[in-house]
C-alpha positions in Angstrom: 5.9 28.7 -31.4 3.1 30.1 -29.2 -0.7 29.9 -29.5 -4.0 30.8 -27.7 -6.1 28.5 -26.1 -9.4 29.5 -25.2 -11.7 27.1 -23.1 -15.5 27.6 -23.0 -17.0 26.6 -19.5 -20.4 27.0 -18.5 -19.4 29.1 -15.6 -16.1 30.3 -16.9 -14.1 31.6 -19.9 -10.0 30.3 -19.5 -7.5 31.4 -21.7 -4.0 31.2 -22.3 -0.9 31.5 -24.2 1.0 27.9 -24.5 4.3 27.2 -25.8 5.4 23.6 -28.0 6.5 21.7 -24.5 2.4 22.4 -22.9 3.5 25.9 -20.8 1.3 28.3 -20.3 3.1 31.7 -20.3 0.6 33.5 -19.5 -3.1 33.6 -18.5 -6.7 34.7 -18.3 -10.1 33.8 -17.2 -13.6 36.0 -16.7 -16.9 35.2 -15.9 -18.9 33.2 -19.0 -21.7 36.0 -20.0 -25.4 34.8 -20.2 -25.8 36.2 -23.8 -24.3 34.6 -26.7 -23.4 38.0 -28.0 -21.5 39.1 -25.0 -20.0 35.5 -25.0 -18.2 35.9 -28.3 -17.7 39.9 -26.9 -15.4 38.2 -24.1 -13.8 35.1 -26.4 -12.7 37.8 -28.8 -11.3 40.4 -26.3 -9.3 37.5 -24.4 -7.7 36.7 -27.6 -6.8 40.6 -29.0 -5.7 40.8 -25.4 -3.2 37.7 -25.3 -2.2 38.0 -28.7 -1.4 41.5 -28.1 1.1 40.9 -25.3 2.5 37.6 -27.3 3.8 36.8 -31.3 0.9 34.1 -31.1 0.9 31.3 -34.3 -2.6 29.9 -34.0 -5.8 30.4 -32.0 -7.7 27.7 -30.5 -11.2 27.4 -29.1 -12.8 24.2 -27.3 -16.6 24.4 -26.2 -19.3 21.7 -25.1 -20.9 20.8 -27.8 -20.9 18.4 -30.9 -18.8 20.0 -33.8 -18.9 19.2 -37.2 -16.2 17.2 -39.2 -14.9 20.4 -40.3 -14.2 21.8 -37.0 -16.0 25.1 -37.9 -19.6 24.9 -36.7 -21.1 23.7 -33.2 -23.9 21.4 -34.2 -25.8 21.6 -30.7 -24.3 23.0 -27.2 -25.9 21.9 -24.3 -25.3 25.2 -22.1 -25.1 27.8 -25.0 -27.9 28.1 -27.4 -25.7 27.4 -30.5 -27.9 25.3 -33.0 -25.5 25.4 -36.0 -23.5 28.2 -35.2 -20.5 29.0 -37.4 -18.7 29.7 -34.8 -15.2 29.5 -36.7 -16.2 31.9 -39.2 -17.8 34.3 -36.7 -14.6 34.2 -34.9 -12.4 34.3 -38.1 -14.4 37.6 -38.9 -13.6 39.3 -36.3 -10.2 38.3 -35.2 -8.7 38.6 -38.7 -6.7 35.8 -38.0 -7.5 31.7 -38.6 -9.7 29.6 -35.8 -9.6 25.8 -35.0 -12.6 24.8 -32.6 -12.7 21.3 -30.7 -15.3 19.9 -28.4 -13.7 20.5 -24.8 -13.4 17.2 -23.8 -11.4 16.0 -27.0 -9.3 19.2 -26.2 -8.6 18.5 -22.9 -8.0 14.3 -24.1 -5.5 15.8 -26.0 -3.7 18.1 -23.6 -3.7 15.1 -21.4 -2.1 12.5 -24.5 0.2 15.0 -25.3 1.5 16.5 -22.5 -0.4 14.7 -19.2 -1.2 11.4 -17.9 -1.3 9.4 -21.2 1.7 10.7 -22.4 4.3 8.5 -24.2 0.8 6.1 -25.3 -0.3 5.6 -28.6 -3.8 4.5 -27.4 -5.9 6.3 -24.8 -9.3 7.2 -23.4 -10.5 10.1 -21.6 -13.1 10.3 -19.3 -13.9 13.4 -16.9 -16.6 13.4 -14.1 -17.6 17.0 -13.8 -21.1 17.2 -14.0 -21.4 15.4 -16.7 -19.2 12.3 -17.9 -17.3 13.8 -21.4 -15.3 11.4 -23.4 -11.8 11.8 -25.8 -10.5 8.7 -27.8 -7.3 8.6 -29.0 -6.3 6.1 -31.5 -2.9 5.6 -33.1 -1.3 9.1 -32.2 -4.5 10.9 -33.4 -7.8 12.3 -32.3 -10.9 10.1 -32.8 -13.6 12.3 -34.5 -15.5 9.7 -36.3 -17.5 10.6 -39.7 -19.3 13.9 -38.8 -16.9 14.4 -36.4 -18.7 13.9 -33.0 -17.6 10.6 -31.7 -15.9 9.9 -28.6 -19.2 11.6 -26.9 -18.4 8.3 -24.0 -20.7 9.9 -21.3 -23.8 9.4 -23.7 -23.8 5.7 -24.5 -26.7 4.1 -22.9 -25.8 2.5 -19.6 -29.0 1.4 -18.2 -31.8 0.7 -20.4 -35.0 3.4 -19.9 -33.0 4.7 -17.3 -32.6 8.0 -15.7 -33.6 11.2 -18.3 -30.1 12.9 -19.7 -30.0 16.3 -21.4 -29.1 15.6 -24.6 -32.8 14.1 -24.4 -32.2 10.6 -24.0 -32.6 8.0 -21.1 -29.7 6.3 -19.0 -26.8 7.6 -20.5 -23.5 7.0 -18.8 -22.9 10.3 -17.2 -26.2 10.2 -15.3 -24.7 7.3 -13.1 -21.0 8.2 -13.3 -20.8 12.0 -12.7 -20.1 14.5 -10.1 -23.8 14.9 -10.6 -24.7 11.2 -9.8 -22.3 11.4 -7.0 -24.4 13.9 -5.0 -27.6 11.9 -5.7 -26.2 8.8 -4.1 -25.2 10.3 -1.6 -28.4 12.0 -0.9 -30.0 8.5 -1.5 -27.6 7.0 1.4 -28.3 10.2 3.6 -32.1 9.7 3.0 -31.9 6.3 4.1 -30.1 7.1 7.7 -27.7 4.5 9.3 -24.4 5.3 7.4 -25.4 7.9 5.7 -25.4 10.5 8.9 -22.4 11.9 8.2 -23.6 13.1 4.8 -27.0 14.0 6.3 -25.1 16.0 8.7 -23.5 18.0 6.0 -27.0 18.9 3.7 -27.4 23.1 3.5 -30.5 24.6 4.1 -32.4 23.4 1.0 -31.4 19.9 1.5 -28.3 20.3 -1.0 -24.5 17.8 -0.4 -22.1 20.2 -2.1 -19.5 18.1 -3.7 -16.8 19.6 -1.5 -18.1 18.2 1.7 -18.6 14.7 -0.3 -14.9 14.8 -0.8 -14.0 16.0 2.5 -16.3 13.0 4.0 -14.6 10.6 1.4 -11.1 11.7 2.7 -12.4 11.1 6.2 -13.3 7.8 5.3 -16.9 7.9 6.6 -18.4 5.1 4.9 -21.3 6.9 3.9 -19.6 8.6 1.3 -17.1 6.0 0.5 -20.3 3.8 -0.3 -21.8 7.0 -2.6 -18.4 6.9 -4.4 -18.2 3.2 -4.6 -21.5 3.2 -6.7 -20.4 6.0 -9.0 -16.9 4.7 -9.5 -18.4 1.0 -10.4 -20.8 2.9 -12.8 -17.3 4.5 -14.4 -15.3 1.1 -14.5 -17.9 -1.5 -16.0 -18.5 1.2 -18.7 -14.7 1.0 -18.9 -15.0 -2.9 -19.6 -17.2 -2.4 -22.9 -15.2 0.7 -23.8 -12.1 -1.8 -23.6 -13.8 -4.3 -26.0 -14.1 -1.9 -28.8 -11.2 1.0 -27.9 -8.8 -1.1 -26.6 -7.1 1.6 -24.9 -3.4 1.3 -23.5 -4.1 3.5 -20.5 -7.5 5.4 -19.2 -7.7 8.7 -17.6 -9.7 9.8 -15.6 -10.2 13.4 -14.9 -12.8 16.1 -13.3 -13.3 16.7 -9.5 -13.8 13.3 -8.6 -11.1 12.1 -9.5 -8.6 14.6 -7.3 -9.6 11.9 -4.7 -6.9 9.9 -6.5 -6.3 6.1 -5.5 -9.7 5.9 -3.5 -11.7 6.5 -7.4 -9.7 4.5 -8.7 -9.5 1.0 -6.8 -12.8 0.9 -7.6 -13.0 2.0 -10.9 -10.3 -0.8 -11.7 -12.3 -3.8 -9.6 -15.6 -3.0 -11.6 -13.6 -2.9 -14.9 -12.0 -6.4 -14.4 -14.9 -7.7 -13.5 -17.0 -6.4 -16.5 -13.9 -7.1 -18.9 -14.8 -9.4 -22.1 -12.4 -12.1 -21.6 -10.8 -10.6 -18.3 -7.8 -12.7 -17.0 -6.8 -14.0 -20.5 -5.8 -10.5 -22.6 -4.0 -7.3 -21.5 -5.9 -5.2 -19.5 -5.5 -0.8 -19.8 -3.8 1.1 -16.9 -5.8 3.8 -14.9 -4.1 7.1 -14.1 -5.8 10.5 -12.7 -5.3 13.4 -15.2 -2.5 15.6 -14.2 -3.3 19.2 -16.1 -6.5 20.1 -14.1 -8.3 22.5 -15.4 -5.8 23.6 -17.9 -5.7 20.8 -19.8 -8.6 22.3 -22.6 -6.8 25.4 -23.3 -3.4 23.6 -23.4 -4.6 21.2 -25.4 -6.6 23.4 -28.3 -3.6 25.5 -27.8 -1.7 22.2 -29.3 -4.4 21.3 -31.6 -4.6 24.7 -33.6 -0.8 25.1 -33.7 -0.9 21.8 -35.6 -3.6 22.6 -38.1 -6.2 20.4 -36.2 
């Protein structure tokens, strides 16, 4: 059995054929279009395109956004302007062929539960620090949607009261202190001040910018400039982790996005801010950490996965 996963990206349209083990046999990706006209143009020609070339069973499409229960309209998208856009039957229409849509963070929760780091687990949670913080629950062998089908949205509980403003119009949401994004502002923070921060003052371009790349490449240095950014970011992550644990109870958490490619050096701290903000920590069993191991696949493997099973 083969299906098409196609994953939305706010720079980037991937798709792919995938096969029942998580393969993908073969491959596309294009630049996302401004227009949301010449966004479906593209979605639509990936998938005659792969389809063509393949005896394809089900089509899959994950984009930000909060869908419905029904997995056929996008409520809101934060980087498309889809307000109740029935995407699925838009798609549908012009495909002649059925549509599943998932948020892309659930899809690529489920890549990772079915095929990546939380595989073999009953219970996980996913967690990716791109620029924002996106969230998938699994619970019992199945995707957490919740009652109109937009839960497991992690990056947007409140973290710090009347904090810093997040796009989806609220204040101190996780992913404003536990991003890539949040990242780059600590580190400017730490470069503004001077003493440790040289190193990452060193590395600003000509408007003043820390690209996330040379953050990394300070972090593998081990200048403690950036080791210190990261430290504060990765906290953030693992005493969010410590409530999460309280009402989830996950077996195992992943952690995905370009952060975490730094590996054990996220994730030592990450684990030392979880214990400590753990309800009852050192008297119950306490989740494993792993970094996701599908990269940027794991969306269009996993709505691959999720349409070829009806979901």
């Amino acid at each position: 059995m083969l299906n098409v996963g196609i994953d939305i990206g706010g720079t980037k349209i991937a798709g792919g054929v995938v096969d029942a083990a998580g393969g993908i046999l073969d491959k596309r990706r294009v630049d996302t279009p401004a227009e949301v006209p010449a966004l479906v143009d593209a979605v639509v020609a990936m998938a005659e395109d792969l389809r063509a070339r393949h005896d394809i069973t089900a089509i899959g499409v994950a984009a930000a956004g909060f869908i419905d229960r029904d997995r056929s309209t996008v409520i809101h998208a934060p980087n498309i302007a889809w307000r109740n856009e029935p995407l699925r039957a838009v798609l549908e229409s012009r495909l002649h062929a059925p549509v599943s849509i998932e948020n892309d963070a659930n899809a690529a929760g489920w890549g990772e539960f079915r095929f990546g780091a939380g595989r073999g687990r009953s219970h996980m949670v996913m967690l990716t620090m791109g620029t924002g913080v996106g969230g998938a629950v699994v619970s019992d062998g199945a995707l957490y949607r919740g009652g109109f089908g937009s839960g497991g949205e992690l990056g947007h509980v409140r973290f710090i009261r009347d904090g810093l403003p997040c796009g989806c119009g609220q204040k101190g949401c996780l992913e404003q202190y536990a991003s890539g994004r949040a990242l780059q502002r600590q580190a400017a923070e730490i470069a503004a001040a001077g003493g440790i921060g040289q190193a990452l003052a060193d590395a600003r371009d000509s408007d003043g910018a820390i690209h996330g790349a040379d953050i990394s490449r300070l972090v593998e240095a081990g200048d403690p400039g950036a080791l210190e950014a990261l430290r504060r970011v990765a906290g953030a992550l693992g005493e969010a982790c410590g409530g999460f644990q309280a009402v989830l109870d996950p077996e195992v958490f992943v952690i995905g996005g370009g952060v975490a490619q730094l590996g054990d050096v996220v994730l030592e701290p990450v684990r030392a801010a979880y214990a400590a903000s753990l309800p009852g920590g050192g008297d119950r069993p306490t989740a494993e950490f792993a970094v996701a191991r599908l990269g940027n696949d794991a969306g269009l493997i996993g709505v691959a996965d999720l349409a070829g099973r009806g979901r």
